[in-house]
C-alpha positions as a LaTeX table, in Angstrom:
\begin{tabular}{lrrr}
\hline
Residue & $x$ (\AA) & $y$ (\AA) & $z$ (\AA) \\
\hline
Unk1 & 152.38 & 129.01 & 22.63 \\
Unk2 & 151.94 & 126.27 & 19.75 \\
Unk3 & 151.88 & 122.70 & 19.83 \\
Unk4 & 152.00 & 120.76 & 16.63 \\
Unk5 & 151.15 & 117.10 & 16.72 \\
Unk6 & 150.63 & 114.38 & 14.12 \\
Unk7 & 146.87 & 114.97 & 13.92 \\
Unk8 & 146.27 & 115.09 & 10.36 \\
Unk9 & 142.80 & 114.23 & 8.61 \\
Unk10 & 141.79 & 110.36 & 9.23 \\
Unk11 & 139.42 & 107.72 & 7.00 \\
Unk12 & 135.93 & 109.07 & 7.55 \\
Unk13 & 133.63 & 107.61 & 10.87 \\
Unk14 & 131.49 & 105.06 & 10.02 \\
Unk15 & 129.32 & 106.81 & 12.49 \\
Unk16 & 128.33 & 110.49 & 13.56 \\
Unk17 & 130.50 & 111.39 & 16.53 \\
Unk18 & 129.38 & 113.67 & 19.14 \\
Unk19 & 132.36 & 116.10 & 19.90 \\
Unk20 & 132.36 & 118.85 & 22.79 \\
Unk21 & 135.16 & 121.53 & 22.90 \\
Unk22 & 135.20 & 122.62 & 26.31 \\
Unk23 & 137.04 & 126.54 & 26.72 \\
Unk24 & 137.77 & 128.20 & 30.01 \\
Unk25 & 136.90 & 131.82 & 29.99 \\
Unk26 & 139.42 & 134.24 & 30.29 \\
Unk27 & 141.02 & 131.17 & 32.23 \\
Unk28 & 144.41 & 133.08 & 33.94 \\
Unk29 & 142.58 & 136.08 & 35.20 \\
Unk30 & 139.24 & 133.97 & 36.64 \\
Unk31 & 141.51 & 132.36 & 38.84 \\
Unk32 & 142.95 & 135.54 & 40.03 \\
Unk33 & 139.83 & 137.09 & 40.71 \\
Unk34 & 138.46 & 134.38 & 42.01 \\
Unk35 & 141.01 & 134.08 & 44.38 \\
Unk36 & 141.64 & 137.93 & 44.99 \\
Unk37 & 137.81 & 139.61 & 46.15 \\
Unk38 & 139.31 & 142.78 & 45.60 \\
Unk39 & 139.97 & 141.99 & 41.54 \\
Unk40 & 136.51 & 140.82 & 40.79 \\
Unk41 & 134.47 & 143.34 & 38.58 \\
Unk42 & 137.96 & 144.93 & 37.65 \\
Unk43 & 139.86 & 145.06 & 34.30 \\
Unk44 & 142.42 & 142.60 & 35.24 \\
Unk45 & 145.62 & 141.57 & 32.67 \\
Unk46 & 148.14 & 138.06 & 33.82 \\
Unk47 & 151.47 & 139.13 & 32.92 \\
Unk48 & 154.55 & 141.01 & 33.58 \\
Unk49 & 153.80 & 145.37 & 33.17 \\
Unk50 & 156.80 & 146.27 & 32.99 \\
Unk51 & 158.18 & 148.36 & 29.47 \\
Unk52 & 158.43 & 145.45 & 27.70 \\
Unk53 & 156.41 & 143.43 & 29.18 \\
Unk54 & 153.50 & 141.69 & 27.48 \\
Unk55 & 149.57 & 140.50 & 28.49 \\
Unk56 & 149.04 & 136.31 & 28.88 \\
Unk57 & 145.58 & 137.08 & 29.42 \\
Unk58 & 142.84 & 139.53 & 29.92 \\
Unk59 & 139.68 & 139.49 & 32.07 \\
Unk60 & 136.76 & 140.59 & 30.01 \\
Unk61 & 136.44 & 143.64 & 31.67 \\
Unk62 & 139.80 & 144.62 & 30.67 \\
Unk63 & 138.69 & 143.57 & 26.83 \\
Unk64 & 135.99 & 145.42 & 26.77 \\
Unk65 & 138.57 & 148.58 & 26.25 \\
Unk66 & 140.40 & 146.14 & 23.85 \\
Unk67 & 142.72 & 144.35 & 26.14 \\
Unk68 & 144.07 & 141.18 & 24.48 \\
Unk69 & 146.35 & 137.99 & 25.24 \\
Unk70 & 149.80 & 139.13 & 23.22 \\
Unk71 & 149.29 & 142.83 & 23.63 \\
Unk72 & 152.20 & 144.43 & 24.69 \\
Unk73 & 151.86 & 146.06 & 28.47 \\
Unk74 & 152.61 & 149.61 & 27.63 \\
Unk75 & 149.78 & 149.41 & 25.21 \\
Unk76 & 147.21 & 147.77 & 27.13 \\
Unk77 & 148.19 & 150.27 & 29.73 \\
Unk78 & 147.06 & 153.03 & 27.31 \\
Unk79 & 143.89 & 151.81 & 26.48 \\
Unk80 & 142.87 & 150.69 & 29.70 \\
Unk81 & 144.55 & 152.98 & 32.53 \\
Unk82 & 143.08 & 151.26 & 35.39 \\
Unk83 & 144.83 & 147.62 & 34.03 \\
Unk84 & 145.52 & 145.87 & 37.01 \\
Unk85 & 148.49 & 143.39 & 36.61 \\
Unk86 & 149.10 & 140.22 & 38.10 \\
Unk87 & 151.79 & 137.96 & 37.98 \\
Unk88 & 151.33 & 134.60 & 36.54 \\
Unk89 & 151.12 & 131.49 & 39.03 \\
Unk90 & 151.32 & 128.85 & 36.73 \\
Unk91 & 151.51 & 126.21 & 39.30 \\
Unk92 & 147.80 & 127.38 & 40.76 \\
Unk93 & 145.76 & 127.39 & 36.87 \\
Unk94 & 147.71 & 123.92 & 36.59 \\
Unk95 & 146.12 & 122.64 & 39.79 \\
Unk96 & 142.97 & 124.41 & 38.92 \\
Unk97 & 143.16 & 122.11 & 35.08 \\
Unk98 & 143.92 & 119.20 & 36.85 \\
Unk99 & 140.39 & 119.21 & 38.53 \\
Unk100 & 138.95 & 120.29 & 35.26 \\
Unk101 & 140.71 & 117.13 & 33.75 \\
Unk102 & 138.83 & 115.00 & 36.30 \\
Unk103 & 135.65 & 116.41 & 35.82 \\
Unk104 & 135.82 & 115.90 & 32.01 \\
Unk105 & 137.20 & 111.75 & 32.66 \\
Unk106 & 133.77 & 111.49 & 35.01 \\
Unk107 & 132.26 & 111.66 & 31.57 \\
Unk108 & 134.56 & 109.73 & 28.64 \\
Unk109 & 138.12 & 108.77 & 28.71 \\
Unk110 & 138.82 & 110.05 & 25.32 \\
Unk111 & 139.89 & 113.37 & 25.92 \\
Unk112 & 142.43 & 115.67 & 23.75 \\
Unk113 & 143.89 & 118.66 & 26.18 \\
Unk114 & 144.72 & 121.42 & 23.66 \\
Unk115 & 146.11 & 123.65 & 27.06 \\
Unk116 & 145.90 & 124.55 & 30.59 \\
Unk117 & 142.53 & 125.53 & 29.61 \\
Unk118 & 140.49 & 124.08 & 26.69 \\
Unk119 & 140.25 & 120.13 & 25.18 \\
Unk120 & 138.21 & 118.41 & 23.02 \\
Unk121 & 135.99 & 115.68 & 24.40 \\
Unk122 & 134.22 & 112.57 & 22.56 \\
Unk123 & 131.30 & 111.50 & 23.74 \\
Unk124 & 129.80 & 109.34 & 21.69 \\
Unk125 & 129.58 & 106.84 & 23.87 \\
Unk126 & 129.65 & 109.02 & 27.02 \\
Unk127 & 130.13 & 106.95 & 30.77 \\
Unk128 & 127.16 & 108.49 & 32.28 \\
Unk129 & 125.19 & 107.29 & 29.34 \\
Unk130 & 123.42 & 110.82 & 28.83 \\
Unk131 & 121.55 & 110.66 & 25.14 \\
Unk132 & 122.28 & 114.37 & 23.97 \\
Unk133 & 125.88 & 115.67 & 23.28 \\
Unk134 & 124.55 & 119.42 & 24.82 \\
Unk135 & 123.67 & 117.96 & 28.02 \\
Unk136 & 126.93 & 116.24 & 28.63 \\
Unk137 & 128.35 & 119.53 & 28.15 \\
Unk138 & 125.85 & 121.16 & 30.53 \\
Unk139 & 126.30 & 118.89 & 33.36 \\
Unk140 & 130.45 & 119.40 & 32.37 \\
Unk141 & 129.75 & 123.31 & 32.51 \\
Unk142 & 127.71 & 122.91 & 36.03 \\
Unk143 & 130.16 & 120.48 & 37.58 \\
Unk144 & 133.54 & 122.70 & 36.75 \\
Unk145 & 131.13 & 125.84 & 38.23 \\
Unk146 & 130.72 & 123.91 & 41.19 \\
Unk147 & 134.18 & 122.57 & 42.01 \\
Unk148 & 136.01 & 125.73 & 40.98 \\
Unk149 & 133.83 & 128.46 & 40.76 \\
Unk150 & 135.14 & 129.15 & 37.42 \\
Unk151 & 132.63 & 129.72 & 34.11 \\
Unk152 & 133.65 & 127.16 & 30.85 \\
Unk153 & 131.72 & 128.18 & 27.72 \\
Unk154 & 131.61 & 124.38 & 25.24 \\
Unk155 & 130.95 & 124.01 & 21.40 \\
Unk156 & 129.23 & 120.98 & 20.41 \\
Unk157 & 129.15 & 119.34 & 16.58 \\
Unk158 & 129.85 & 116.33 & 14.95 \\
Unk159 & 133.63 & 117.39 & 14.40 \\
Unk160 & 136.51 & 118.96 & 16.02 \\
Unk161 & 136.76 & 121.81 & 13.66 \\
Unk162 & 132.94 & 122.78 & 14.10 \\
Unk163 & 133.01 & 122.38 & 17.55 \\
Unk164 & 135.94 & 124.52 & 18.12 \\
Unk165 & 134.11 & 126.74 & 16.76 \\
Unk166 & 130.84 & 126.41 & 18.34 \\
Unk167 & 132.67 & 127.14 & 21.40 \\
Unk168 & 133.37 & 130.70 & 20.41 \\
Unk169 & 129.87 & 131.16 & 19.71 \\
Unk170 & 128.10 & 131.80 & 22.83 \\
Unk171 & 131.04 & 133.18 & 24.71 \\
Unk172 & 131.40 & 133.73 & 28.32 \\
Unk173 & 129.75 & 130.81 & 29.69 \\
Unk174 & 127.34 & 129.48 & 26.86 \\
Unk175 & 127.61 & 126.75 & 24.78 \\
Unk176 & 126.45 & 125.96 & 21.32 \\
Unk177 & 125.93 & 123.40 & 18.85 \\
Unk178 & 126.03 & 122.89 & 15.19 \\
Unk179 & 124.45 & 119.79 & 13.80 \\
Unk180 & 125.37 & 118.37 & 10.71 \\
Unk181 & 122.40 & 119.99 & 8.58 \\
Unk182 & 123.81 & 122.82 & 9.69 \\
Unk183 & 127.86 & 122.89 & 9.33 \\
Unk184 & 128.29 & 123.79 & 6.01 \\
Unk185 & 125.93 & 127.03 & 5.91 \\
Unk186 & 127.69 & 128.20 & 9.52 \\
Unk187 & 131.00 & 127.32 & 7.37 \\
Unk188 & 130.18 & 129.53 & 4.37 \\
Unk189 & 129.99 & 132.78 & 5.62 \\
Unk190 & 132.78 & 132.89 & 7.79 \\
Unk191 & 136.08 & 135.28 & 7.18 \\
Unk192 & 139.02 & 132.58 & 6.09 \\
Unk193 & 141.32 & 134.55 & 9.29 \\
Unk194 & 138.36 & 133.20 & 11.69 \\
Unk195 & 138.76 & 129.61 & 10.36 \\
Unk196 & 140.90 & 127.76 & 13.59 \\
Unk197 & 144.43 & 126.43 & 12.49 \\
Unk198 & 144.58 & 129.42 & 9.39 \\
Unk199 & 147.14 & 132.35 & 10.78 \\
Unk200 & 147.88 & 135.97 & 9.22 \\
Unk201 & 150.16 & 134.66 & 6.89 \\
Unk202 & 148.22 & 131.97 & 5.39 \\
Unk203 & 145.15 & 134.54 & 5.62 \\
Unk204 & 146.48 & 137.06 & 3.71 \\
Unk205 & 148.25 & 134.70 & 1.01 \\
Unk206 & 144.17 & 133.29 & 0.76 \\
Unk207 & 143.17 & 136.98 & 0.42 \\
Unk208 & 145.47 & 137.34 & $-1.88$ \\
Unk209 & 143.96 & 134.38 & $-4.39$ \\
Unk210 & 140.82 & 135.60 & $-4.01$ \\
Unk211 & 139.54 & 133.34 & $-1.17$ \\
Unk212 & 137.40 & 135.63 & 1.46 \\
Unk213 & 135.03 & 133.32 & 3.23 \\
Unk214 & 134.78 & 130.13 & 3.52 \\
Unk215 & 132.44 & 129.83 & 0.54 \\
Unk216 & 135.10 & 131.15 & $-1.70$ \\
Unk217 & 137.13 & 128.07 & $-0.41$ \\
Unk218 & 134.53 & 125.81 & $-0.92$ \\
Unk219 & 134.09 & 127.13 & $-4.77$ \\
Unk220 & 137.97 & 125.50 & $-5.55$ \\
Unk221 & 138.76 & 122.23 & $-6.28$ \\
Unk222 & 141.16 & 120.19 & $-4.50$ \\
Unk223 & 143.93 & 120.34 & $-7.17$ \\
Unk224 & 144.01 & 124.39 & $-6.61$ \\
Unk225 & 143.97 & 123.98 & $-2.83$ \\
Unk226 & 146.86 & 121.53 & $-3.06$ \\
Unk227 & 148.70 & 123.58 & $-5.54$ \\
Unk228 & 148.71 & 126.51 & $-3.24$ \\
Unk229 & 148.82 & 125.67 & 0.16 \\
Unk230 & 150.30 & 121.91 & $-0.19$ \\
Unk231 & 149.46 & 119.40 & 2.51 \\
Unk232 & 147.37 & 122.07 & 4.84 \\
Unk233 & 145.51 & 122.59 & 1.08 \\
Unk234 & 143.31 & 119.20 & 1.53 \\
Unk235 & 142.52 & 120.03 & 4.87 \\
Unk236 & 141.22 & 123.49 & 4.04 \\
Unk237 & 139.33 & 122.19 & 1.23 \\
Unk238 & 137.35 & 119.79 & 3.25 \\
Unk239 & 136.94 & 122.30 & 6.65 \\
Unk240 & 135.43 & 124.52 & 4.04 \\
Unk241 & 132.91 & 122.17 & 3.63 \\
Unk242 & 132.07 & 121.21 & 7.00 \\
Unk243 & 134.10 & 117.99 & 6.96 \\
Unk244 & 136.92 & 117.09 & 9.57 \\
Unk245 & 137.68 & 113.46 & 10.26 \\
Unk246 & 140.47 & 113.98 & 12.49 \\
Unk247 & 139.83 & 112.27 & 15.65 \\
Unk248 & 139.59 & 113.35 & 19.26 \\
Unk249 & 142.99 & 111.89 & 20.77 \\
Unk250 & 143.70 & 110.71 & 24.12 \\
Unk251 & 147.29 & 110.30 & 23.01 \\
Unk252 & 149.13 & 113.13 & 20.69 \\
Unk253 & 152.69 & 112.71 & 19.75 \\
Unk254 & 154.27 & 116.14 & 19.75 \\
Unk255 & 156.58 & 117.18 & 17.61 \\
Unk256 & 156.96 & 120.70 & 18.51 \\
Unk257 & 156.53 & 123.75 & 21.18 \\
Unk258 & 157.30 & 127.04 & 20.60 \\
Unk259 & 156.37 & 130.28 & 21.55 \\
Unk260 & 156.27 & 133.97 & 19.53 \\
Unk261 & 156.08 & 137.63 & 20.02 \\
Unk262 & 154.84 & 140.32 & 17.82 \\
Unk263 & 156.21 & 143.91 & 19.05 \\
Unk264 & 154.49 & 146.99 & 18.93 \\
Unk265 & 157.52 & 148.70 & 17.68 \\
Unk266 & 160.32 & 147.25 & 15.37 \\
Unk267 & 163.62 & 145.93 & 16.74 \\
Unk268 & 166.97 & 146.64 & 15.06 \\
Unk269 & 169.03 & 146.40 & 18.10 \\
Unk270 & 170.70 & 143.18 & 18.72 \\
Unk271 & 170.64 & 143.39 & 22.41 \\
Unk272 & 166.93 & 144.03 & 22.76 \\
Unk273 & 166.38 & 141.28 & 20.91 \\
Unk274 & 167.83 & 139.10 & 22.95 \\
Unk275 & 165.70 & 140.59 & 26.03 \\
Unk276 & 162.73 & 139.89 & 23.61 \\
Unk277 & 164.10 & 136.15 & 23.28 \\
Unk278 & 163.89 & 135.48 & 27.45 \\
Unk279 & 160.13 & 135.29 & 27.76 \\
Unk280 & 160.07 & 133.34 & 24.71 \\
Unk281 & 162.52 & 130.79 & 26.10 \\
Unk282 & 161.13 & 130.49 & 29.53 \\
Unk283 & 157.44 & 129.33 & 27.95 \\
Unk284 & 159.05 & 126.91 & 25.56 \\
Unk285 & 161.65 & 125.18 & 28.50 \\
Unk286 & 158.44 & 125.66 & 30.92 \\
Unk287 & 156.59 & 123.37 & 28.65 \\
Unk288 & 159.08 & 120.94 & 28.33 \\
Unk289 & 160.00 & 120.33 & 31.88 \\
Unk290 & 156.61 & 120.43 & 32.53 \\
Unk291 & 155.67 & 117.60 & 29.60 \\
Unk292 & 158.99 & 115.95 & 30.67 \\
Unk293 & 159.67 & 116.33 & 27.25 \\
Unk294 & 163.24 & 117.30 & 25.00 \\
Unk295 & 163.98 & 118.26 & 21.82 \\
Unk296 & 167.07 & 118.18 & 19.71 \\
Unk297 & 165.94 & 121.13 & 16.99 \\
Unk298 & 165.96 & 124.95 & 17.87 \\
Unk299 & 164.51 & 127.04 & 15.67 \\
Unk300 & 164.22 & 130.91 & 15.19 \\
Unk301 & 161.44 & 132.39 & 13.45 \\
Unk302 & 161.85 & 136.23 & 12.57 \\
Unk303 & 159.06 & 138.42 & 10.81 \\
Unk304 & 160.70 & 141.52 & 9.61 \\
Unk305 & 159.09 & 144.71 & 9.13 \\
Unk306 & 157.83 & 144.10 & 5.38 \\
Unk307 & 156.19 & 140.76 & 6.79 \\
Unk308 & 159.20 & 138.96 & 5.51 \\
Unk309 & 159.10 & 135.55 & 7.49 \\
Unk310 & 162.66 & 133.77 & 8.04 \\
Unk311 & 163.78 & 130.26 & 10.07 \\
Unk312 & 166.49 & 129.08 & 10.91 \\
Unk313 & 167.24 & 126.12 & 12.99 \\
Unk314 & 170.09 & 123.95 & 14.65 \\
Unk315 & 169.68 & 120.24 & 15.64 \\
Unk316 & 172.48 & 118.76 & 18.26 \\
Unk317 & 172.86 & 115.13 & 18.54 \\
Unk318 & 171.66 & 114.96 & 22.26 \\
Unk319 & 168.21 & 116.22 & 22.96 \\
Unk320 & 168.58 & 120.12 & 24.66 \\
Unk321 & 168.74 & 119.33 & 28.55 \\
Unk322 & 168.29 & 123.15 & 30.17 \\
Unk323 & 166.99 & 126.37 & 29.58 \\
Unk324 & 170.51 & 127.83 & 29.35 \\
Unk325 & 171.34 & 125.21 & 26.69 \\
Unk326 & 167.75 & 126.61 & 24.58 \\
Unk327 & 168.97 & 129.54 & 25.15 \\
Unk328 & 173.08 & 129.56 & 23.61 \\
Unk329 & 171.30 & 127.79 & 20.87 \\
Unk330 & 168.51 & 130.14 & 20.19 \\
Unk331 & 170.31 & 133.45 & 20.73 \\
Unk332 & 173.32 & 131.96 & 18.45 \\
Unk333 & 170.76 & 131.72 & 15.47 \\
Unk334 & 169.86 & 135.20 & 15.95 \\
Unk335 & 173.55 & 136.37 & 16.07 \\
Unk336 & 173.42 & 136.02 & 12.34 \\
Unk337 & 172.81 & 138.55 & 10.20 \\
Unk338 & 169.28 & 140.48 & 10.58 \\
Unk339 & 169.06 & 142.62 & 7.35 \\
Unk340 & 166.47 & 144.51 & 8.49 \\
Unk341 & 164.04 & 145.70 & 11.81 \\
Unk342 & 162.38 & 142.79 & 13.15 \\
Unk343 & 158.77 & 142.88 & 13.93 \\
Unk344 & 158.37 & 139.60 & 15.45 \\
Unk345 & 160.43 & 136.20 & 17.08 \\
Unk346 & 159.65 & 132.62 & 18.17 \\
Unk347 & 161.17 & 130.06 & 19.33 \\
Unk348 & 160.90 & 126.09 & 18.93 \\
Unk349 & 162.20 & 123.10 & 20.08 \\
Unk350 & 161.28 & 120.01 & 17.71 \\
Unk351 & 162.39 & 116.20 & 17.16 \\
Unk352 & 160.98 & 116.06 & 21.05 \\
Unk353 & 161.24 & 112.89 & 23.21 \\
Unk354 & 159.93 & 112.31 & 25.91 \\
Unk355 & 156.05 & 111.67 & 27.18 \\
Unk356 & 153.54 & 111.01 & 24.47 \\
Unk357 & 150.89 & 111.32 & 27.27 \\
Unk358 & 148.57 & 114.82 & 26.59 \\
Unk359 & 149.58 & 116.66 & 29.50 \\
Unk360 & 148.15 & 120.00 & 28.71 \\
Unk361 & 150.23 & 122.26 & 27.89 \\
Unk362 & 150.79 & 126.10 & 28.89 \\
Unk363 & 148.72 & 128.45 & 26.26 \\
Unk364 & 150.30 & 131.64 & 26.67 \\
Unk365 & 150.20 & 133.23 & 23.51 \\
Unk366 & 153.41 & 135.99 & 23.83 \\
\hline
\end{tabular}
């Protein structure tokens, strides 16, 4: 599931910040094997195993035979055949983030949920007045071990972008951080699809020009960037270099929530697509009556088979009130024409209203 704010690049800091990016592991299933003895030491997949059903998330065990969040059930059921499902119970990893949340405000009230189960935390100026970014996130990492007997892994830098990250770096329960003498070298060397907030398609249009790693970014000038990925072109120009100045933010204003699938086997039928559409829907209207936010724009996003990518969208004047509303709406968009098999849909619901407040948000990719 996506969330797009208005978080765009801000005037530099006149002052190094100290940024931790705090990440659950494996989030869904921890909870359900730490609340079910019998799971623990088990592969382990949160979601529905049915034909068509698809894999929220993945204990490591189950990864280690290449389980992953999006995967359709009937193929993590081939690679792992002793997959144990479990249905979602959203309510419980909600209750479970909520004493996260107040584990992370013990430390600074500036605090930027990205989901159920990550958020990005400034602590410059931290409340326990600990010197060292690292051992705020330590003492973070012990506390959340101690209340909920769940592991957090944290990234630490003097951005968002780096610390994000520095969180995948020492993955399950580590945590590592990148100073500023060393941001740019870490930067260089990395694959442009493993830079955070570049997808497939903007991957493989980069691949495409040339642009490999995140030294070949680096080696264009702004003009190109701009020229060929607009707006998002500055932001990759800078990232390349080690620079973000967005800042962490207690307050986002959303502007959209949507959710998308990617099928393991092309869809031509009309009427499957529309089964493919339910999950889809009941993320997105989850979110918003979670949130207690609305939207007045649905859009459809459809990836055909030759990587084709389509919208199309449909604003009403009063913001979408139910989940059968979002859903007329969405599956009248895909009642016109589909040309050819569809390899993947999303929905959205933008122009929200509603809470500005950062209640996180469900991340369950689809």
């Amino acid at each position: 599931m996506t969330v797009q704010d208005d978080d765009d690049q801000a005037v530099p800091p006149g002052r190094q910040r100290k940024i931790i990016h705090v990440d659950m592991d494996a989030f869904y299933a921890s909870v359900e094997q730490r609340d079910n003895p019998d799971l623990r030491g088990k592969p382990v997949a949160v979601g529905g195993s049915q034909e068509r059903g698809v894999v929220a998330a993945a204990s490591y065990e189950a990864r280690k035979f290449g389980v992953r969040s999006a995967m359709p059930s009937v193929t993590a059921k081939r690679q792992c055949p002793d997959l144990i499902f479990v249905k979602p119970r959203f309510e419980v990893y909600k209750a479970v983030s909520q004493q996260i949340r107040e584990i992370f405000a013990e430390h600074t009230p500036i605090i930027e949920p990205l989901s159920l189960d990550e958020a990005y935390l400034d602590v410059t100026e931290n409340l326990q007045s600990i010197p060292l970014a690292r051992d705020v996130a330590f003492a973070i990492r012990a506390k959340i071990k101690e209340v909920t007997g769940l592991a957090a892994s944290a990234g630490i830098s003097y951005n968002k972008f780096l610390a994000k990250l520095a969180s995948d770096h020492r993955k399950p329960n580590g945590q590592y951080v990148i100073t500023p003498e060393m941001g740019p070298a870490f930067v260089e060397n990395l694959p442009v699809s493993k830079f955070h907030g570049i997808g497939p398609a903007t991957s493989t249009k980069m691949n495409a020009l040339g642009l490999y790693t995140g030294l070949d970014m680096r080696n264009q000038s702004l003009e190109f960037m701009q020229a060929n990925f607009g707006k998002a072109g500055s932001y990759y120009y800078w990232i390349s270099r080690g620079v973000d100045n967005r800042e962490v933010r207690a307050d986002r204003i959303r502007k959209s929530v949507g959710a998308e699938n990617t099928f393991s086997t092309d869809l031509t039928d009309f009427d499957a697509m529309v089964v493919e559409l339910q999950p889809l829907i009941d993320k997105v209207w989850r979110y918003c009556e979670g949130a207690g936010n609305r939207g007045r724009t649905v859009t459809l996003k459809i990836k055909f088979n030759d990587f084709e990518i389509i919208t199309r969208s449909k604003s009403v004047p009063v913001a979408v009130s139910s989940r059968s509303d979002l859903e007329r709406l969405s599956v009248a968009l895909l009642q016109m024409p589909v040309p050819k098999p569809v390899r993947l849909l999303g929905v959205s619901v933008s122009s929200l209203q509603g809470e500005v407040q950062a209640e996180p948000q469900f991340s369950l990719p689809l």
